[in-house]
N, C-alpha and C positions, 0 to 999 in steps of 0.2 A: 182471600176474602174473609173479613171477621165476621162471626154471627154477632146476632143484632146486641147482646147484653154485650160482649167480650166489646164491640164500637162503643158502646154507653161508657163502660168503664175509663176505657180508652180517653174520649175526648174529655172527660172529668179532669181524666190527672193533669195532663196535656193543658189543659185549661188552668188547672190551677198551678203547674209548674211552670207557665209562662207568666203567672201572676206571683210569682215567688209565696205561693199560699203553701202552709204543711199542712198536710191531709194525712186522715187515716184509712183503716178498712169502715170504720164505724162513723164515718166522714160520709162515705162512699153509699154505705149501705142506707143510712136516714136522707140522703140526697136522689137516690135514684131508686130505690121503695126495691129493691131486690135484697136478700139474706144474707145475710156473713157468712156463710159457706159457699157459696156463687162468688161472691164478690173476693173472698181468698182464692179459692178455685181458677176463678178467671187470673187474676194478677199471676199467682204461681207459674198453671200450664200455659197461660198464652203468650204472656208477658215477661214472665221473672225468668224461667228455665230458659229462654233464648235473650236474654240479654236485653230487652227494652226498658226492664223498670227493675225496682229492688225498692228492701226494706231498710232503711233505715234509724235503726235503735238511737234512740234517744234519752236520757234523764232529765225531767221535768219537775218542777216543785209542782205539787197540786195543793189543790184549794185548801189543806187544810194546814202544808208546811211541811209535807213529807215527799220525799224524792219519790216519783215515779218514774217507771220505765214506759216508753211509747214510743210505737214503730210509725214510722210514717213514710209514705210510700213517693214515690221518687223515679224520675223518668232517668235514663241514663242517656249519654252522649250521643250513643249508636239507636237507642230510643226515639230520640229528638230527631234526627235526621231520616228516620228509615220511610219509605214510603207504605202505608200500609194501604192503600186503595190502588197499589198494583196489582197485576193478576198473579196469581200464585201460577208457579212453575208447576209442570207434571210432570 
């Protein structure tokens, strides 16, 4: 069972990787009013360290014409398919 921020996150990405949208942590964090330490926090232990989601580096032109770097976060195969509102084993 997820705690309730670790679900928020969750159906975010899910939401926005069935919408083929690229999202950040800072995507994340001004959409659902929680801190960029929770919200890396969350993706990392819940998520990233067992294989649902990952970061994906990117280079970007930004607004002014200089290549930026940007992660954005990214559901994986075994991600998309897992059921997460099964009960957890003991």
């Amino acid at each position: 069972m997820l705690k309730e921020n670790s679900r928020k996150v969750l159906d975010y990405v899910m939401a926005a990787d069935a919408e083929g949208r690229d999202i950040t942590v800072d995507d994340i964090v001004r959409d659902l009013g929680l801190t960029k330490p929770q919200v890396g926090g969350i993706i990392t232990s819940a998520f990233q360290k067992k294989g649902f989601m990952f970061r994906d580096e990117q280079t970007i032109e930004a607004a002014d014409g200089t290549p930026q770097k940007v992660k954005y976060i990214r559901m994986t195969d075994e991600g998309r398919s897992f059921d997460f509102d099964a009960p957890d084993e003991k």
